[in-house]
Structures are given as structure tokens and as C-alpha cells.
N, C-alpha and C positions, 0 to 999 in steps of 0.2 A: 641569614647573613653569615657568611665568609668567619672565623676570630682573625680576619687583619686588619692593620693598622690605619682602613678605611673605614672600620667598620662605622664609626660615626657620621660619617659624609653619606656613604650608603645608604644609612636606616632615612634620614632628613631628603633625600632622593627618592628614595620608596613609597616616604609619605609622598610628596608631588604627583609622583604617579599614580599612585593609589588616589588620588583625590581626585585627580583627571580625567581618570578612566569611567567612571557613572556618571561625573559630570556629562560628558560627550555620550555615552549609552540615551542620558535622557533628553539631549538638545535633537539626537536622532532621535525618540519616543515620537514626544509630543511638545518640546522646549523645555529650557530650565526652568523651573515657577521655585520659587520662595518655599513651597511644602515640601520639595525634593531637598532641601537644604537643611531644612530642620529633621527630614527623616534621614539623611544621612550623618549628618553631626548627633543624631544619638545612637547611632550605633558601634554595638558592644568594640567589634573587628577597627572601627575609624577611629574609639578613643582608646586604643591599645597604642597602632597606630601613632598618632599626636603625641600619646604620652612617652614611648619610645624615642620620639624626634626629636622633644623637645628635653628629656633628659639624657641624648646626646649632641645636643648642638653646642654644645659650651666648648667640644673637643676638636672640632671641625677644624680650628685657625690651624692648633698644632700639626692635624692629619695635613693638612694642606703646606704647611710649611717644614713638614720632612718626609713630603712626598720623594719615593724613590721610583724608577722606572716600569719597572714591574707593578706597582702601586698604581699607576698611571694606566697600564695596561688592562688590569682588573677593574678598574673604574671605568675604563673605553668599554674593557667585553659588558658590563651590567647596564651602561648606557644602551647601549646595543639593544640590547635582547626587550631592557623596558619602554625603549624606542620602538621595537618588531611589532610588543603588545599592542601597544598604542597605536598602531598604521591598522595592526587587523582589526582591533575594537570600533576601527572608520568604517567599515566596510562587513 
């Protein structure tokens, strides 16, 4: 992550995707089951992840309430790109 003044919003969107992305790997496997869940919730990389998110969620309102245009921008191109991931991870 970027040091601007997204970077909170970013990291709590990252987790999203990150959590998306093996969900859908495994529904294209064999389906989601309950044991993909528990192997994924303990993994080292997913509670980095979480803990990351969740000790920058508290800063989001502010990033969002002095979003500047530019600001906006960099959060479209990250959307973007984690958006790309996510179409090829279908296919």
C-alpha cells in the first residue's frame, strides 16, 4: 500500500478481495464446504491480513470525508486492477 491518505480504506478493500479470491478458486474446485473455511481463517497471510483491516478501520470515515480528487482517482485505479484480478481468478 501507497503512504496516502487512503491508505486505510485501501488495506479494508484488500482484505475483501483477498477473501473473495479462494472463496471463488474453491466454488470453481469442488464447492465451498465449511473445511475451506476453517483452513482459510487460519492462515498465517489471512490473519495478517484481518489484523491490518481491522486496525485501520477506525480511520476510513475521516479518509472518506477529506477525500480529494486525486484521492478518488487512486482508489478508481486500485479498484480497477483488484477488479481485473477477480474477472481472471473466474476464468
Amino acid at each position: 500500500m501507497s503512504d496516502s491518505h487512503i491508505k486505510n480504506t485501501k488495506e479494508v478493500l484488500s482484505l475483501v478481495f483477498y477473501i473473495i479470491k479462494p472463496i471463488i478458486r474453491e466454488i470453481k474446485k469442488d464447492g465451498f464446504q465449511f473445511t475451506d473455511l476453517v483452513t482459510f481463517m487460519g492462515d498465517e497471510e489471512f490473519q495478517q491480513h484481518l489484523q491490518d483491516a481491522i486496525n485501520d478501520v477506525g480511520g476510513i470515515p475521516d479518509e472518506i470525508r477529506n477525500f480529494s480528487l486525486k484521492e478518488g482517482f487512486e482508489l478508481s485505479a486500485f479498484l480497477v486492477d483488484e477488479v481485473k484480478d477477480l474477472i481472471v481468478s473466474l476464468f
